[in-house]
N, C-alpha and C positions, 0 to 999 in steps of 0.2 A: 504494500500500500504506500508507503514511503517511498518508495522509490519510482511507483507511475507519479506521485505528487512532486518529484524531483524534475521526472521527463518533462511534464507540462508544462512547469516554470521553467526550463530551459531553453525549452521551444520560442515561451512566448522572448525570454529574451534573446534568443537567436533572429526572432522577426524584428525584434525593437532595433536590434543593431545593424541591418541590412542600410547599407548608403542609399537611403532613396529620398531623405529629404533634404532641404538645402543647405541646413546647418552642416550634417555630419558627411557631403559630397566627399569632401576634400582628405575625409579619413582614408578612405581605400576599402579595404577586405579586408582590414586588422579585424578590428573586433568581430566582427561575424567567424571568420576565419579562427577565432580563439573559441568563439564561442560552439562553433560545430563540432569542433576538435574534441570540446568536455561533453557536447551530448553523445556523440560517438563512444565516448567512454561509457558513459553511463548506460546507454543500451547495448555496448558488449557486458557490462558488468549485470545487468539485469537477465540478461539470456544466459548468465555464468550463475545464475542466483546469488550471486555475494551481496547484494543490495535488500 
């Protein structure tokens, strides 16, 4: 249970950090790119049950 409530909040901030508005253009792919990295993780550790 902890851990889909992990997946979801990561989700959503993996959409919040996608560059699509006009403040955060000029970041790039950093943050999304960090951010997909940890839900990767967290959905191999959930199909691993360690979570």
């Amino acid at each position: 249970m902890l851990g889909m409530i992990l997946l979801i909040v990561l989700i959503v901030l993996l959409l919040g950090a996608v560059p699509r508005w006009p403040h955060s253009r000029s970041w790039g792919y950093g943050p999304s790119g960090v951010l997909s990295i940890i839900v990767i993780i967290v959905i191999i550790l959930l199909l691993m049950n360690r979570i």
